[in-house]
C-alpha positions in Angstrom: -42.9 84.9 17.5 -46.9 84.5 17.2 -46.6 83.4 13.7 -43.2 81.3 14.8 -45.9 79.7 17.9 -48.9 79.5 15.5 -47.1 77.6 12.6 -45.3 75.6 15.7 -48.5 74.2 17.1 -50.0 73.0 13.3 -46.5 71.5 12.7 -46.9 69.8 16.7 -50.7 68.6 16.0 -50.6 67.5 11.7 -47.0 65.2 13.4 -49.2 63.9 16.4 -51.9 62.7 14.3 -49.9 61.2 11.3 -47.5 59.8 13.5 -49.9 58.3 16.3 -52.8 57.0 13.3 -49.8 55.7 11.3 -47.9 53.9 15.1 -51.6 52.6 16.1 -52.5 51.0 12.4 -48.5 49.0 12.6 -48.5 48.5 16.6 -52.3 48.2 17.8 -51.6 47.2 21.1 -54.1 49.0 23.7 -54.7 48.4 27.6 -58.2 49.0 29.3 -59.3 51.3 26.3 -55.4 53.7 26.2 -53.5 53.4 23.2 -49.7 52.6 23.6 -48.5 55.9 22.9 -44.7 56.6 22.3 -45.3 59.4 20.4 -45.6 61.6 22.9 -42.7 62.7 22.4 -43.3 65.1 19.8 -46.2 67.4 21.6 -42.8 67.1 24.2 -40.8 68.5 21.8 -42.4 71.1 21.0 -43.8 72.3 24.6 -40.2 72.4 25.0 -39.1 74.5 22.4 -42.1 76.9 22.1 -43.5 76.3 25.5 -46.5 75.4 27.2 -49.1 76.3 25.0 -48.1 75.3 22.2 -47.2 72.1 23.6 -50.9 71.7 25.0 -52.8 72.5 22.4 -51.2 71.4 19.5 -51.5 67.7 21.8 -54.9 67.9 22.6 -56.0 68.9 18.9 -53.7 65.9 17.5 -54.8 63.2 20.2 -58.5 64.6 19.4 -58.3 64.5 15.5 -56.4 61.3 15.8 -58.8 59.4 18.0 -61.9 60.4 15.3 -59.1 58.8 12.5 -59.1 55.5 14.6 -63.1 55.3 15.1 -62.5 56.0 18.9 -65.4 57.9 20.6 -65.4 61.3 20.0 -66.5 61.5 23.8 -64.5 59.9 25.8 -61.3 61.6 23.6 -62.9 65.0 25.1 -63.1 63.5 28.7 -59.6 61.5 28.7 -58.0 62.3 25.8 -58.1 65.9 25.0 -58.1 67.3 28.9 -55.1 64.5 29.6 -53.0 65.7 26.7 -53.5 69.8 26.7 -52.6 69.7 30.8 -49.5 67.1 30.5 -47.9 69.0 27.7 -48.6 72.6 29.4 -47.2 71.9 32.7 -43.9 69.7 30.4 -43.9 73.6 28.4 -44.0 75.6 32.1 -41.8 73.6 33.7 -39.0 73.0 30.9 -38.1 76.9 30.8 -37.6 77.5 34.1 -34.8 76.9 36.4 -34.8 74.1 38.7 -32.9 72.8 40.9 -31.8 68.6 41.9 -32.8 67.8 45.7 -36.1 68.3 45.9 -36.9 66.6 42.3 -35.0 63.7 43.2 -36.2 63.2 46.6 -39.8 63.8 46.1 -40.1 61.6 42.6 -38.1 59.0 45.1 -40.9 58.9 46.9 -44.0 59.2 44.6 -41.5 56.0 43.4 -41.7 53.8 46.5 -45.1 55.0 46.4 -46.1 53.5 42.7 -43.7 50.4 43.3 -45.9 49.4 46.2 -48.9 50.0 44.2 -48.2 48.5 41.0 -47.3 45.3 43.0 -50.5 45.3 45.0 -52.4 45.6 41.5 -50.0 44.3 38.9 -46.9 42.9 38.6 -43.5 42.7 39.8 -42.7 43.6 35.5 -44.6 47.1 36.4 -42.2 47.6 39.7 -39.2 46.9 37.6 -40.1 49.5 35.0 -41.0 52.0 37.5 -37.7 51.7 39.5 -35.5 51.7 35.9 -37.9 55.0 35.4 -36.6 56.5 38.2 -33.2 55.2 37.9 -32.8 56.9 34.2 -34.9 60.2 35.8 -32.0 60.7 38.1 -28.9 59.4 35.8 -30.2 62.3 33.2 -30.7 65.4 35.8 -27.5 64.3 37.8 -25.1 64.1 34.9 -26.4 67.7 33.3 -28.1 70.8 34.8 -28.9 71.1 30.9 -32.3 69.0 30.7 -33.2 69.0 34.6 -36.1 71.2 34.0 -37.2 69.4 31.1 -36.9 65.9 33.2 -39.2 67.3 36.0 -41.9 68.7 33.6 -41.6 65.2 32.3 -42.7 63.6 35.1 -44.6 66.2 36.5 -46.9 66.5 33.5 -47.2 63.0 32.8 -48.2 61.8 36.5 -51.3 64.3 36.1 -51.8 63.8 32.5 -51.6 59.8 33.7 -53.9 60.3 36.6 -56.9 62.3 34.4 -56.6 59.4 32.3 -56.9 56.5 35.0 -59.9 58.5 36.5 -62.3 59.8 33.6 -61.8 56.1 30.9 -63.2 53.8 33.6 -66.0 56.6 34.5 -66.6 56.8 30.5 -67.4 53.1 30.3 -69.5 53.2 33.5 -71.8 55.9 32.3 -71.6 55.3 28.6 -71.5 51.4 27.8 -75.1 50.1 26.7 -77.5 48.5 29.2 -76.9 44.3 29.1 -73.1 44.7 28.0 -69.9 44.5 29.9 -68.2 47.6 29.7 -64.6 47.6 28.6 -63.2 48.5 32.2 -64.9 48.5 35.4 -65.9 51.6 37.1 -63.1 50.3 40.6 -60.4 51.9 42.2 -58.3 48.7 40.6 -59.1 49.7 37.3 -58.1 53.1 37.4 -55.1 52.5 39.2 -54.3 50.0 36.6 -55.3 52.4 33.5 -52.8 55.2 35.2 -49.9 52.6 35.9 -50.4 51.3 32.3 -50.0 55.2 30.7 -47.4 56.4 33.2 -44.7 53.5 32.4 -45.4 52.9 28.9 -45.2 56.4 27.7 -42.5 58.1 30.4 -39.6 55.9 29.2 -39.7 57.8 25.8 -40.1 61.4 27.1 -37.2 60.8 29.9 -34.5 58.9 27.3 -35.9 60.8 23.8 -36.3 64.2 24.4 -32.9 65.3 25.5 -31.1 64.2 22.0 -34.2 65.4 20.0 -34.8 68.6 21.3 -30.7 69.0 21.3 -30.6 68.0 17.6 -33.5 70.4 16.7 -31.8 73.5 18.7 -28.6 72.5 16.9 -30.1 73.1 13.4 -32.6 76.0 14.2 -30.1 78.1 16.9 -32.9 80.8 16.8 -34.6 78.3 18.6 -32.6 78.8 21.5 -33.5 80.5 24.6 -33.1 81.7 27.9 -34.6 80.0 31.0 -37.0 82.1 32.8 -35.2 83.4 35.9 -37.6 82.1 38.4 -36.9 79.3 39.6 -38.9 76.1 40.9 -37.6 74.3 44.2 
């Protein structure tokens, strides 16, 4: 199994990189410095599969080598980037293998959701509250319909909020402390802008984790059934 995990994370970090340089050179569409970044999905694959630590790190070495591809700054990949990506994909890995159960996901992500909605309208738009309540909407058609991918669902969220969040916070603070004296930084150093930054990386990657991991992972398990295994028997509220 070490060799299995080892091989696992160079496979989960060499698909990051080709796949996000290869995405970013066709689609280069960015938002206050982030990347979109629908390729998550593979570092939540794997975390899935071989759990949390290969899900971390083979994400934070692939967003790392595949900012330095792109010409981003090596800097703020270690301050946004690297911590972002190794702590959304280990807590998707945690999470994913154990048992949980439906209430207290669906009410609590309910409200984190009237929560968002009311902030992404303050700052943004009513296109942002839309995607946020379709989010949801899919979040609770997936875990309602099959106990199968409920864990995997949560970690989703879960790991993306935080991995969302560290993003919102530390890109606005690179810019502040690292743009040259006389220029305008990128993103302003405000409570707006990171708020805006987070929004912006929550809804534009979440879709793809939520609606493309179940079938991917499924598909993978169905052609490697060694790859199959037990939930952990404790269990998360």
């Amino acid at each position: 199994m070490k060799a299995l995990n080892i091989a696992a994370f160079a496979l989960n970090a060499a698909l990051y990189v080709a796949v996000g340089v290869l995405f970013s050179v066709v689609v280069p569409l960015k938002f206050g410095g982030v990347r979109f970044w629908p390729q998550v999905i593979i570092p939540a694959t794997f975390a899935a599969l071989f759990g949390p630590w290969v899900g971390g790190f083979g994400a934070a070495v692939g967003i790392f080598l595949s900012d330095i591809m792109l010409g981003n700054d090596p800097i703020l990949s270690l301050m946004a980037g690297v911590t972002s990506n190794f702590i959304c994909f280990w807590l998707v890995g945690y999470i994913a293998n154990k048992k949980t159960r439906w209430l207290i996901p669906v009410v609590s992500y309910g409200i984190a959701t009237a929560a968002l909605a009311w902030i992404a309208y303050i700052y943004t738009d009513l296109l942002a509250v839309g995607i946020i309540v379709a989010i949801y909407a899919i979040f609770v058609a997936v875990i309602l319909s099959s106990s199968k991918w409920r864990s995997y669902e949560v970690g989703s969220i879960i790991g993306l909020l935080v991995g969302s969040a560290i993003i919102g916070g530390t890109v606005p603070l690179f810019f502040a402390l690292f743009t040259p004296p006389g220029t305008e930084p990128l993103v302003q150093f405000t409570l707006a802008s990171g708020i805006a930054v987070f929004l912006w990386t929550f809804v534009t990657e979440i879709p793809f984790m939520l609606v493309l991991g179940p079938p991917i992972i499924a598909a993978v398990k169905r052609a490697f059934p060694k790859l199959n295994r037990k939930e952990e028997s404790s269990e998360l509220p």
